[in-house]
C-alpha positions as CSV (number, residue, x, y, z in Angstrom):
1,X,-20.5,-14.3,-2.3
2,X,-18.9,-17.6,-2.4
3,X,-18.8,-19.4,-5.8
4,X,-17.6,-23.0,-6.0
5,X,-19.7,-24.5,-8.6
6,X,-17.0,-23.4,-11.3
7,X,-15.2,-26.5,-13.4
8,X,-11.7,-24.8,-12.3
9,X,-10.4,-26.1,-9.1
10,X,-10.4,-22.8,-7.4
11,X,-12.4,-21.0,-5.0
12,X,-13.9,-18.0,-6.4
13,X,-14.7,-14.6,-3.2
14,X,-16.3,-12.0,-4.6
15,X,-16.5,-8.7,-2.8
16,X,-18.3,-6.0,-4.1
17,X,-17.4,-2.5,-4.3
18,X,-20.7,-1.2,-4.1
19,X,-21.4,-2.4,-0.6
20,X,-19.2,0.1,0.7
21,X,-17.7,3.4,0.8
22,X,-14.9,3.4,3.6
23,X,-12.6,1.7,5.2
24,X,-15.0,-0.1,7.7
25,X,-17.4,-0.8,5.3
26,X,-15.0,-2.6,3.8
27,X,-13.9,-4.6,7.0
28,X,-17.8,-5.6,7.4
29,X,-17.6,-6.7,3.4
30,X,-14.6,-8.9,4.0
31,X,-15.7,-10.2,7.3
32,X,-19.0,-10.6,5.3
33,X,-17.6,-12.8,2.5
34,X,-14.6,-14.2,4.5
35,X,-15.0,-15.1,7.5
36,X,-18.9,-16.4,7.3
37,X,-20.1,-18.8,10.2
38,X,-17.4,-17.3,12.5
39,X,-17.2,-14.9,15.6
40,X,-13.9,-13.2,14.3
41,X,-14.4,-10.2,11.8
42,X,-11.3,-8.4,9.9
43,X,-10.8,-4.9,11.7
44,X,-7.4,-3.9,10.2
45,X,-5.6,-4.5,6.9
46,X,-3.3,-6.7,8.6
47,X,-5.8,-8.8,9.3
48,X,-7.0,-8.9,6.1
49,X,-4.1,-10.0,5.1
50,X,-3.9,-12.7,7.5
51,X,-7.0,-14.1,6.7
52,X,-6.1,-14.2,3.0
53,X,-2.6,-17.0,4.1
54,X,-6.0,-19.3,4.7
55,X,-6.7,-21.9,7.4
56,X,-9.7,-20.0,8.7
57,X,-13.3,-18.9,7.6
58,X,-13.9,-19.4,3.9
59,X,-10.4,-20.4,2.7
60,X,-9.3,-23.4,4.0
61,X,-5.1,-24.0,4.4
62,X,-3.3,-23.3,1.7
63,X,-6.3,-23.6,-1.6
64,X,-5.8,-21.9,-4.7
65,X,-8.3,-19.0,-4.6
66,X,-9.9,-16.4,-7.1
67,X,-10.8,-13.1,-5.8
68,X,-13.2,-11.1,-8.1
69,X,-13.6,-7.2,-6.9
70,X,-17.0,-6.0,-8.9
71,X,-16.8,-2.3,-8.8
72,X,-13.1,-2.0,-7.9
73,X,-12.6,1.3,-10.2
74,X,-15.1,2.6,-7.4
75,X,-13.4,1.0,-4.5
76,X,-9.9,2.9,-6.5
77,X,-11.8,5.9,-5.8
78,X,-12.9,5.5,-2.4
79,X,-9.7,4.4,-1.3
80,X,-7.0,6.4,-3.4
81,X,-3.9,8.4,-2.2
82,X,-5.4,10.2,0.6
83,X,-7.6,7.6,2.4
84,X,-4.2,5.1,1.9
85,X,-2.0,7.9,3.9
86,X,-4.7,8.6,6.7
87,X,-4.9,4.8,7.1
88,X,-0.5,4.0,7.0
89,X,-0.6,7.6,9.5
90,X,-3.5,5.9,11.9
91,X,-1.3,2.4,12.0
92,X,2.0,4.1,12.7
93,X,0.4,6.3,15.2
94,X,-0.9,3.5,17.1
95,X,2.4,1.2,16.7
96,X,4.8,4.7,17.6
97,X,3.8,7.4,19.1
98,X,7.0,9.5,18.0
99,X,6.1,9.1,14.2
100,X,3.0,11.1,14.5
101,X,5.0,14.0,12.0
102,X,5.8,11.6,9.7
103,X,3.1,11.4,7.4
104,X,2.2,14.8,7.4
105,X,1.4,16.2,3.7
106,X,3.4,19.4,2.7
């Protein structure tokens, strides 16, 4: 959802919590809400982050935005310690093969 109708002179993205449950659903949120009226989607958190430096989809150069997370206590769940280590253990793996050991949990 994309609110601009406010009387501050920032864009206001909301992504809801409750649309999703992993780490792709929350891909398909942000592409959802983000990148609108475009053929590029957010895959990784790097690209995520990318897309929040602006100059493509919804936020435009370098605009003052507002990002509202409805259900984030939910989204803390869904993504807490564990899912954050299986997602920094899939990225490393993929950039270096020898750190596949690193990230194991004792």
């Amino acid at each position: 959802m994309l609110n601009t109708s406010n009387n501050n002179t920032r864009k206001m993205i909301v992504i809801h919590g409750g649309h999703f449950s992993s780490l792709g659903g929350f891909y398909e949120e942000a592409s959802n809400v983000l990148m609108k009226d475009t053929d590029w989607k957010v895959g990784t958190l790097d690209g995520f982050d990318d897309i929040l430096y602006g100059g493509f989809g919804v936020i435009e150069g370098k605009e003052e935005i507002e990002i509202i997370w409805k259900e984030s206590e939910k989204s803390k769940e869904d993504f807490g310690f564990n899912a954050t280590l299986n997602s920094m253990k899939t990225k490393s793996d993929r950039e270096n093969p020898s750190t596949q050991n690193s990230f194991n949990r004792n």
